[in-house]
C-alpha positions as CSV (number, residue, x, y, z in Angstrom):
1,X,141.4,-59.4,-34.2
2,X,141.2,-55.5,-34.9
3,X,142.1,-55.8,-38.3
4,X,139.4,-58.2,-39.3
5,X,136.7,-56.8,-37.4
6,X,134.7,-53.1,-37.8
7,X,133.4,-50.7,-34.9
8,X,130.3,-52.2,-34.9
9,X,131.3,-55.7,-35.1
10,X,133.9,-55.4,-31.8
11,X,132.7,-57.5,-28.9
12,X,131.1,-55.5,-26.2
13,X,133.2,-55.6,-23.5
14,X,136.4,-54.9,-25.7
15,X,134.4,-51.6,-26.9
16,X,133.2,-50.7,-23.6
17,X,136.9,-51.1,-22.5
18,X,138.3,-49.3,-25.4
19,X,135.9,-46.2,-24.8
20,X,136.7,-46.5,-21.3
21,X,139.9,-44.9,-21.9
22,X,140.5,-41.5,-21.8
23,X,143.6,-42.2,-24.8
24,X,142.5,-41.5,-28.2
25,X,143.1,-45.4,-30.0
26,X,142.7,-46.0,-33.9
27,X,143.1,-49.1,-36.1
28,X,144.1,-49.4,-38.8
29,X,145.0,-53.0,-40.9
30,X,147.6,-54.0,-42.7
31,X,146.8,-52.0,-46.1
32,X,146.4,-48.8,-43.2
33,X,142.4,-48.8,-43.9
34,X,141.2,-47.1,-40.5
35,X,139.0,-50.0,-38.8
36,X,138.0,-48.1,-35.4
37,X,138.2,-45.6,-33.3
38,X,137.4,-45.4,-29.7
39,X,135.1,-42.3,-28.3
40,X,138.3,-40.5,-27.3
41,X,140.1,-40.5,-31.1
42,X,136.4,-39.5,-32.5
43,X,136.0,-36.9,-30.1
44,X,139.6,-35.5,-30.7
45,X,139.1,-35.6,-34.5
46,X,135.8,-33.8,-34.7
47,X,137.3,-31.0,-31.7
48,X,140.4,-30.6,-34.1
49,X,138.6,-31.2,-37.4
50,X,138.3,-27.4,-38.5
51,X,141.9,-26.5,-37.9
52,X,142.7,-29.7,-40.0
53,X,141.1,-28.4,-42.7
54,X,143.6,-25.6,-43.2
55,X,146.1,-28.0,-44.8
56,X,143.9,-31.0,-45.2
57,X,140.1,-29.3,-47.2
58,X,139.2,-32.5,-48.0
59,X,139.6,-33.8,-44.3
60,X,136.2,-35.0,-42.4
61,X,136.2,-36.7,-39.1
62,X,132.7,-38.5,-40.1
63,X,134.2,-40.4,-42.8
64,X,137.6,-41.7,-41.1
65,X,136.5,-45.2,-40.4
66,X,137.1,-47.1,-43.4
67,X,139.3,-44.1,-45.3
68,X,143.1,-44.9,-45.3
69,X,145.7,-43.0,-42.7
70,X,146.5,-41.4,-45.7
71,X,144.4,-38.6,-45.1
72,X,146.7,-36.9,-42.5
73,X,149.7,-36.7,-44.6
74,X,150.3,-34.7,-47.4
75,X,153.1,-36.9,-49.2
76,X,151.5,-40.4,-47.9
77,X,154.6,-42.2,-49.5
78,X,157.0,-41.6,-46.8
79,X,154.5,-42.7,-44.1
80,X,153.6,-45.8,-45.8
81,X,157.5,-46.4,-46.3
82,X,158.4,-46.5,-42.6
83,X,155.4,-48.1,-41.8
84,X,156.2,-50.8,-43.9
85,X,159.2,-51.8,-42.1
86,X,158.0,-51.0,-38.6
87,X,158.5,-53.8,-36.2
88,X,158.7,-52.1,-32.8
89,X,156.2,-49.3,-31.7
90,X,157.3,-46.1,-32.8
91,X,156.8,-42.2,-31.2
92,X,156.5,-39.2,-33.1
93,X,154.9,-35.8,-33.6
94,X,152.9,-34.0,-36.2
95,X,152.2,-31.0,-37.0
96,X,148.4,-30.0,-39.5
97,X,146.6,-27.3,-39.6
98,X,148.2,-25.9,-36.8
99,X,147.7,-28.7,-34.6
100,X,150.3,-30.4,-32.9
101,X,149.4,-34.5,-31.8
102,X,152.0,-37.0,-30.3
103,X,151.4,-40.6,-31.7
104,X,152.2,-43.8,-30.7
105,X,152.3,-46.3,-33.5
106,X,152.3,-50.3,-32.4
107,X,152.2,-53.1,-35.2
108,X,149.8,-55.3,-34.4
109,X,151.5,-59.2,-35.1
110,X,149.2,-62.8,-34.9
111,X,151.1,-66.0,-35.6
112,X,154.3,-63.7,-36.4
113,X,152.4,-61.9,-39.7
114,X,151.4,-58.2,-39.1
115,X,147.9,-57.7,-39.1
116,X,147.7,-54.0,-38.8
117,X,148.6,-51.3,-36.7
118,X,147.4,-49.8,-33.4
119,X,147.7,-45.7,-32.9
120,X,147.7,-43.7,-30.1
121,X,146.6,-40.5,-30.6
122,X,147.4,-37.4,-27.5
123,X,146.9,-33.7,-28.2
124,X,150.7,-32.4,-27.9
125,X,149.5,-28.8,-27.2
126,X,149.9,-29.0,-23.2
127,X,153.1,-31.0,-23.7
128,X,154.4,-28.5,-25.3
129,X,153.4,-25.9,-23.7
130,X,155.1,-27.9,-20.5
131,X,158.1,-28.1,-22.1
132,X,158.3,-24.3,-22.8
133,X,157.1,-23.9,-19.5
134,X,160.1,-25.7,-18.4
135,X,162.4,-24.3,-20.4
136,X,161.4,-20.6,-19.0
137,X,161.5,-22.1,-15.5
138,X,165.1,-23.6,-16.3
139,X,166.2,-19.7,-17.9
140,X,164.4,-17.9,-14.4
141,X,166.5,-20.6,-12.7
142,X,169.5,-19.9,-14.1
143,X,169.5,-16.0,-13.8
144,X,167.6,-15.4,-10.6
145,X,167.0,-16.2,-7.0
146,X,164.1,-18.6,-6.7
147,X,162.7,-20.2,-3.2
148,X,159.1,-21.8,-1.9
149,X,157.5,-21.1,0.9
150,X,154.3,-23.0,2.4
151,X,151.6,-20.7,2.7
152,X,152.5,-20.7,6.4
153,X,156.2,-19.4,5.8
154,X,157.8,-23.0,5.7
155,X,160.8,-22.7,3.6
156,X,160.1,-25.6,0.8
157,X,163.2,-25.6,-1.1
158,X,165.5,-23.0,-2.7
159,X,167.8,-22.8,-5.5
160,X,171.4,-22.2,-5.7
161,X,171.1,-18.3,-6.9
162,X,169.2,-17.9,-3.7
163,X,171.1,-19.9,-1.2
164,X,174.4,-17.8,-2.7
165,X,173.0,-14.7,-2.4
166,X,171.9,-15.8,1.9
167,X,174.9,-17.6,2.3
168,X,173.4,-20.7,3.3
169,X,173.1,-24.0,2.3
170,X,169.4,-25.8,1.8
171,X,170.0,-28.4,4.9
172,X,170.6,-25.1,6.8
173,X,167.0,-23.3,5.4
174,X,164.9,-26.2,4.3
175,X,162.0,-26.5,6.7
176,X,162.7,-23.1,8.6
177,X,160.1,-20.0,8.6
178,X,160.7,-16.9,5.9
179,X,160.8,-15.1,9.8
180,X,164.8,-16.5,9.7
181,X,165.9,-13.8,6.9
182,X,164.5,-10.3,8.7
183,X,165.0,-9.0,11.6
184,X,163.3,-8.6,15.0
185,X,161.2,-5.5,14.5
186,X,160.0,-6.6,11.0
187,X,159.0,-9.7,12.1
188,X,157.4,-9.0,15.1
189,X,155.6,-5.8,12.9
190,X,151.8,-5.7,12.2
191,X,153.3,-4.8,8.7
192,X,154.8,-8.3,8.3
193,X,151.5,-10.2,9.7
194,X,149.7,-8.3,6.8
195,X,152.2,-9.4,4.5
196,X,151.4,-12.9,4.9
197,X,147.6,-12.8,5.0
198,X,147.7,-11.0,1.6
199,X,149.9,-13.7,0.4
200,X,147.5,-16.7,1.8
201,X,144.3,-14.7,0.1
202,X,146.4,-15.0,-2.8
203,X,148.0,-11.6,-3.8
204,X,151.3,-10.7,-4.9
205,X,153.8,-8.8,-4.0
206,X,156.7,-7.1,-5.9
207,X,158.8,-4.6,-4.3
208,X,162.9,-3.7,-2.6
209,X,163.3,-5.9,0.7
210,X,165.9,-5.9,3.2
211,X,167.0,-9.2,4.2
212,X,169.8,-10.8,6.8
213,X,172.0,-13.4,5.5
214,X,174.5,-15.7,7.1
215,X,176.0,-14.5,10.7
216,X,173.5,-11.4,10.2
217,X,175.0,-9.9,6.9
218,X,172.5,-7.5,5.2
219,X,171.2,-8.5,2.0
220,X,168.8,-6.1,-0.5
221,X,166.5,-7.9,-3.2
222,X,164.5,-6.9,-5.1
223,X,161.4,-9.2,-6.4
224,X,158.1,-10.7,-6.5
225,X,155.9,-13.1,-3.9
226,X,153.4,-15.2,-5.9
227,X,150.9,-17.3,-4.8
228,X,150.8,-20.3,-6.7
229,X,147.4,-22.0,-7.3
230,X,146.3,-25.5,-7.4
231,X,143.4,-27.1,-9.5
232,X,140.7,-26.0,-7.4
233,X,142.0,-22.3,-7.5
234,X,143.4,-22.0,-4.6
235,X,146.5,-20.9,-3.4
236,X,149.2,-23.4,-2.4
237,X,152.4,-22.0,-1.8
238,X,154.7,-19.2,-2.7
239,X,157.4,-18.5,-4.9
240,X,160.1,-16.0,-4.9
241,X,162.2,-14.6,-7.9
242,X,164.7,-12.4,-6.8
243,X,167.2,-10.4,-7.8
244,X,170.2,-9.7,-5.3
245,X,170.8,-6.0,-5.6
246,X,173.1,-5.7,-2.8
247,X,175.8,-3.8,-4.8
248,X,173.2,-1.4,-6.1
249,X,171.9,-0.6,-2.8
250,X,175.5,-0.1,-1.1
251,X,176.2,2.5,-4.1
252,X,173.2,4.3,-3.5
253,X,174.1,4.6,-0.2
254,X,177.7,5.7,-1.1
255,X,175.7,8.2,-3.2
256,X,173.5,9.9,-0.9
257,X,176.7,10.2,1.6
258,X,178.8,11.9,-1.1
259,X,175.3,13.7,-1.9
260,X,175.2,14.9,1.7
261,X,178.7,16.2,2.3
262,X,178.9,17.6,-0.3
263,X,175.2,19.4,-1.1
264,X,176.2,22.6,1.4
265,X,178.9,23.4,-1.3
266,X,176.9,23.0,-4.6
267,X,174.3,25.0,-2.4
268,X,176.8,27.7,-1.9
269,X,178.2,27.4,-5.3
270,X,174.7,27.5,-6.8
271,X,173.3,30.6,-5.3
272,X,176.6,32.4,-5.9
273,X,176.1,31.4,-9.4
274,X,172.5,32.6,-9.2
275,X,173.7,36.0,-7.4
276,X,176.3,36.6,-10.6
277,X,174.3,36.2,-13.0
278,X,171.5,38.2,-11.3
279,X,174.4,40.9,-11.2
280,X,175.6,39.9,-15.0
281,X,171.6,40.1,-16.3
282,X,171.2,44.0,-14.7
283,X,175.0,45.0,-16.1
284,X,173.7,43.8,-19.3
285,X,170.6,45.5,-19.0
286,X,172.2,48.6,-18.1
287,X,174.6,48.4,-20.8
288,X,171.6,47.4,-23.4
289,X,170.0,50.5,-22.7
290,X,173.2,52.3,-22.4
291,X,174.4,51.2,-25.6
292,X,170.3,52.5,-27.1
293,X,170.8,55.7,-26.0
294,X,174.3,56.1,-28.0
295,X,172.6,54.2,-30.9
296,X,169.8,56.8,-30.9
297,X,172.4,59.7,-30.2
298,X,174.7,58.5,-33.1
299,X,171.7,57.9,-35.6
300,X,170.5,61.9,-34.3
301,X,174.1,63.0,-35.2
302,X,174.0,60.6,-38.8
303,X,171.0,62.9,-39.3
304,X,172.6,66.2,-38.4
305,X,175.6,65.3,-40.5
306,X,173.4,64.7,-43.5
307,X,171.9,67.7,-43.6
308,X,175.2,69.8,-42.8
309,X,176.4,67.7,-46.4
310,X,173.4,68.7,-48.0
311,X,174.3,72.4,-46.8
312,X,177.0,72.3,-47.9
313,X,176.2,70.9,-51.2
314,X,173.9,73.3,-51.2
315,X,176.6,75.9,-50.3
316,X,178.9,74.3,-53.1
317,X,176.3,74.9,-55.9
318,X,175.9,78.8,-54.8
319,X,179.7,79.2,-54.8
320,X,179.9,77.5,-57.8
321,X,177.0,79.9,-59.2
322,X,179.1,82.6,-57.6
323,X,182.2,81.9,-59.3
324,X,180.5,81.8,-62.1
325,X,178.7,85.5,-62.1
326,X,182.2,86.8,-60.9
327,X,183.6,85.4,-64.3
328,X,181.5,86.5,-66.8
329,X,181.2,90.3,-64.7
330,X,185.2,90.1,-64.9
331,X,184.2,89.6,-68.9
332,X,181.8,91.9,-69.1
333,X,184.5,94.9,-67.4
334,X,187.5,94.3,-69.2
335,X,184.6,95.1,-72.3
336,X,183.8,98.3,-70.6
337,X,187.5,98.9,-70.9
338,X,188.0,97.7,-74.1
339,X,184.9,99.9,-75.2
340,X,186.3,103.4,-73.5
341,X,189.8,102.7,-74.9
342,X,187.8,102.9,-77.9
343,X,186.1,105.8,-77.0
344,X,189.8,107.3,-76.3
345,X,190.7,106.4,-79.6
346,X,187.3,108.5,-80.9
347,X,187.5,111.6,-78.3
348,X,191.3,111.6,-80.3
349,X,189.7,111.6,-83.0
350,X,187.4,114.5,-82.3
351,X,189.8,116.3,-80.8
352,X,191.8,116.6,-84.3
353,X,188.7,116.6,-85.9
354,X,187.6,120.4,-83.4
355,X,191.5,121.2,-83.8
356,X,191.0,121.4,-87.6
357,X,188.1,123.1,-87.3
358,X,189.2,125.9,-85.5
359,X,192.3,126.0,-88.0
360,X,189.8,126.7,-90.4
361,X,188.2,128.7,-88.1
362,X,191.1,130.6,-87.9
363,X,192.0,130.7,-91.4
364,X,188.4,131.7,-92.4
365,X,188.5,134.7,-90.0
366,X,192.1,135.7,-91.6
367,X,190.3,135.3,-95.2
368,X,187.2,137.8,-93.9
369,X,189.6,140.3,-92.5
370,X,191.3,140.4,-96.2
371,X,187.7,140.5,-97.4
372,X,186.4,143.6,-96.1
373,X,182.9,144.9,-95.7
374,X,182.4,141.6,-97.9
375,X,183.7,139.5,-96.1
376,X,182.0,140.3,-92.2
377,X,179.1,137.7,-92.7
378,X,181.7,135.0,-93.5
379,X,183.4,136.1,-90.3
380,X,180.2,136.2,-88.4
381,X,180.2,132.4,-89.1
382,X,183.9,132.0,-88.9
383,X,183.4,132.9,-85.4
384,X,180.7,130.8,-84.6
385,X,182.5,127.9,-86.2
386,X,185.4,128.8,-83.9
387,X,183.5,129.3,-81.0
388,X,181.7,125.5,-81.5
389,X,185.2,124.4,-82.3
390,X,186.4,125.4,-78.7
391,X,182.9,124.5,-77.3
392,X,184.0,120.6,-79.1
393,X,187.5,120.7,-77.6
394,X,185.9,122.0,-74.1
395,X,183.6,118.7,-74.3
396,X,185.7,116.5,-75.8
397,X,188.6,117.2,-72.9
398,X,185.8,116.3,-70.6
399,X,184.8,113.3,-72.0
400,X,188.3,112.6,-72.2
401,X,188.3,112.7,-68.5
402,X,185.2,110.8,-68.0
403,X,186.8,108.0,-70.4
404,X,189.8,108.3,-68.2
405,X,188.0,107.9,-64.8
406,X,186.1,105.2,-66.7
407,X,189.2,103.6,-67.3
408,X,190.7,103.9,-63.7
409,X,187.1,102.5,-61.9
410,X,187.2,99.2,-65.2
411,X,190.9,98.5,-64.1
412,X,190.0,98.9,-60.7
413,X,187.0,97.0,-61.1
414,X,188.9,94.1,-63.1
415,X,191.6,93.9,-60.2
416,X,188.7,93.3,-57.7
417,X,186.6,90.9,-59.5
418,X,189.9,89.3,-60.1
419,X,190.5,89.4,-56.2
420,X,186.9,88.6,-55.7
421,X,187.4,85.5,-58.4
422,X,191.0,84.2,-56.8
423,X,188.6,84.2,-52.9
424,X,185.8,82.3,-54.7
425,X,188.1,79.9,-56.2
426,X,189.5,79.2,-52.7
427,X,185.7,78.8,-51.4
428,X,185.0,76.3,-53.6
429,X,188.2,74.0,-52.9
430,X,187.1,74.6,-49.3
431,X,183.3,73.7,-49.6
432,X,184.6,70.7,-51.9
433,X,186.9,69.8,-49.6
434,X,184.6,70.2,-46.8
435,X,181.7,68.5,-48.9
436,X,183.5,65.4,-49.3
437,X,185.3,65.2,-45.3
438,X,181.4,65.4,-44.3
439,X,180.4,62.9,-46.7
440,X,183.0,60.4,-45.6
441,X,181.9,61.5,-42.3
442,X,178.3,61.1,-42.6
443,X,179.1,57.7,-44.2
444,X,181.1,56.6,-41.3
445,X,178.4,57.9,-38.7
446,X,176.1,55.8,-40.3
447,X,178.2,52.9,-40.2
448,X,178.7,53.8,-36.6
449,X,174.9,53.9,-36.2
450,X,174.6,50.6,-37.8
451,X,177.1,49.0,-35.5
452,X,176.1,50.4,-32.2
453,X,172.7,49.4,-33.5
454,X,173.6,45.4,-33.6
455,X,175.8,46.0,-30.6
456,X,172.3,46.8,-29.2
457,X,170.8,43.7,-30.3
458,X,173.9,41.6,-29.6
459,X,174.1,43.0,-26.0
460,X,170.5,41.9,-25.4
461,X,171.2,38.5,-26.6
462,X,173.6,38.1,-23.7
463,X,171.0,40.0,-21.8
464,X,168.4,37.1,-22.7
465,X,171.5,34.5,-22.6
466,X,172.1,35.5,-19.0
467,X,168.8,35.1,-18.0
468,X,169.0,31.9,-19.8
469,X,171.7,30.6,-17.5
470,X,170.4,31.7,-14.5
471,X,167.0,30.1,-15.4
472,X,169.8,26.4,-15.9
473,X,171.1,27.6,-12.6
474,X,168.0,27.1,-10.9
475,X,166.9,24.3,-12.6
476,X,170.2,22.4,-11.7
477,X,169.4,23.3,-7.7
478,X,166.2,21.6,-8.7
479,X,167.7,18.4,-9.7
480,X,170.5,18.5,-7.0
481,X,167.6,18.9,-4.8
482,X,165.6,16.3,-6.0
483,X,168.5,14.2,-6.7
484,X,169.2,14.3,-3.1
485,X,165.6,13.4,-2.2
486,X,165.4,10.4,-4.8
487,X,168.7,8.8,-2.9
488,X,166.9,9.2,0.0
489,X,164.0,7.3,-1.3
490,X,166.7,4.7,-3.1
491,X,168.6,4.3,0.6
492,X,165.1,3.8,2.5
């Protein structure tokens, strides 16, 4: 009858009944014209209409009655194809504009002809999401402890991670108060009251909890208590997911014991350490200024030695000037002597030359005796002649003997200046000699100055380096210190 008859023409109580239900129905006939829709399927199109229109623009919920089912699909043909040959209802899901809906699709048969179709429509979102939800649940389930509680303590039910980790069985927890796993003290604590009320207002816990197993064995876990609501917001029960960290705890425990015996000797060791290189920094600091002091004494003596080389380079140019005046006065002497051998060879000359003339002298006197009264005035001037003749030889055997002492001082002279020329030479190999030792030696000192200078710098590097390590020294009886206190904290 659907297929034959519109919205408006459906007998009342059929569309009262329809609307009645909260399932969203369509139908469609046989061609798959839409033919109604109850309120439910209008009121899910027109909630979902503008997500639709992300894959369907020409979409509108307004217009659906009397438009073909074509609308929702994309490629219509292979709809129409298995809808053809559909003779059994038949589930599915799809997927539009980011929408997710599960339908239900019935063929609607009169007299054994299909007349048309009946669909169901159901927003798949919160099934979905359910099924995530379960699959989460199912993944917590698998990998951790998980048990309820009543809001009163009641133990609800348990799964197997949890009733492994307790060493019980459910028969043997089931029904029995959270009270069962801790011991005396805690539960008869004001802490453990509090515990509960904050659960039954709703509030969560998380935190490390010592726990008795089976026949009193301790167990640590660590987890959460959460309240878990019901549709009127308010809380229910509990649930547990736990984590059995039993082996953790046991080696923290093992830790803080070998942390304990053996803290006195990393105590000891560490201020030793510290005392060393308290010791180590001052040697250094010592020795840094130590080695300073010889820096600054060996760059004083570079100094000193450069201006003993520039002495005696200074030295080496006057001895060299030296030996050079003593050369040429050596030159200018054996002139002198040259010059009064010359003058020997003249006063020789003279001396023949004063000889002769007092020959003549001689002879001329002779003549002027033979001559008579006439001949007295010639032997006036003969004896004048002979007298400056004797006067010449008188002079000229002094000069002789000038020339000669002359001659001695020159060769005496010459044989110092050569002596005087032989000690120079020997000066001036010396101050070369010495020159160049200094040079080399001023070079070295420098070198030395250099050196001692980076021995400086390198020594206060270790300095600095010392401190360095006394500064990790400390630092490491920081950590042992606090590594002691956190496995304290860990074991509590």
């Amino acid at each position: 009858m659907f297929a034959t008859l519109t919205r408006k023409a459906q007998p009342p109580a059929t569309a009262r009944a329809l609307d009645a239900l909260r399932a969203s129905v369509m139908v469609a006939d046989n061609d798959l014209v839409i033919r109604y829709m109850n309120h439910a399927a209008i009121k899910l199109m027109q909630e979902a209409e503008a997500e639709l229109k992300r894959d369907l623009p020409n979409f509108s919920a307004a217009r659906l009655i009397g438009s073909s089912i074509d609308v929702f699909h994309k490629n219509p043909g292979h709809q129409r194809g298995m809808l053809s040959a559909l003779k059994v209802p038949h589930a599915a899901t799809i997927r539009v504009g980011g929408r997710a809906f599960d339908l239900l699709v019935t063929p609607l048969v009169e007299q054994g002809q299909r007349t048309g179709f009946v669909v169901e429509w159901a927003d798949a979102r919160e099934r979905l999401l359910n099924v995530d939800f379960a699959g989460q649940i199912a993944a917590i389930d698998r990998s951790q402890a998980v048990v309820e509680f009543g809001l009163d303590g009641t133990i609800l039910d348990a799964n197997a991670n949890f009733l492994k980790a307790l060493g019980y069985t459910i028969e043997e927890v089931r029904g029995r108060p959270h009270s069962m796993f801790v011991d005396a003290a805690t539960r008869d604590s004001p802490d453990y009251t509090t515990f509960w009320d904050k659960l039954r207002r709703g509030e969560h816990h998380v935190g490390q909890f010592r726990r008795l197993g089976k026949a009193g064995r301790v167990v640590w876990i660590e987890g959460a208590y959460n309240p878990i609501f019901d549709a009127s917001g308010k809380p229910c029960k509990v649930v547990k997911f736990a984590t059995d960290i039993s082996l953790q705890m046991r080696l923290l425990a093992d830790l803080k014991t070998l942390i304990d015996s053996n803290f006195t000797e990393i105590d000891g060791a560490i201020a030793q350490s510290t005392a060393e290189a308290h010791s180590a920094s001052g040697a250094a600091d010592e020795t840094a200024q130590s080695v300073q002091q010889v820096a600054a004494s060996a760059e004083q003596l570079a100094a000193s030695i450069g201006e003993i080389a520039q002495s005696m380079a200074r030295s080496r140019s006057a001895t060299d000037d030296a030996f050079t005046q003593t050369v040429s006065v050596a030159d200018n002497t054996e002139s002198l002597a040259s010059a009064a051998q010359a003058m020997s060879s003249i006063v020789g000359l003279i001396r023949n030359v004063a000889s002769q003339i007092n020959l003549l002298a001689l002879n001329a006197t002779i003549e002027a005796a033979r001559a008579g009264e006439a001949g007295k005035g010639f032997a006036v001037v003969a004896s004048e002649v002979k007298n400056l003749a004797v006067q010449a030889a008188q002079a000229t055997q002094q000069i002789s003997r000038e020339i000669d002492g002359i001659q001695a001082t020159s060769a005496t002279v010459a044989s110092a200046l050569g002596a005087i020329r032989d000690a120079v030479t020997t000066v001036r190999e010396s101050v070369a000699a010495t020159a160049s030792a200094v040079e080399e030696q001023s070079v070295v000192t420098r070198s030395m100055s250099a050196s001692m200078h980076n021995a400086s710098a390198a020594v206060s590097t270790v300095s600095g380096n010392i401190a360095g390590i006394s500064g990790a020294v400390a630092q490491a009886a920081e950590a042992v210190a606090k590594t002691r206190e956190a496995a304290e904290v860990l074991v509590r």
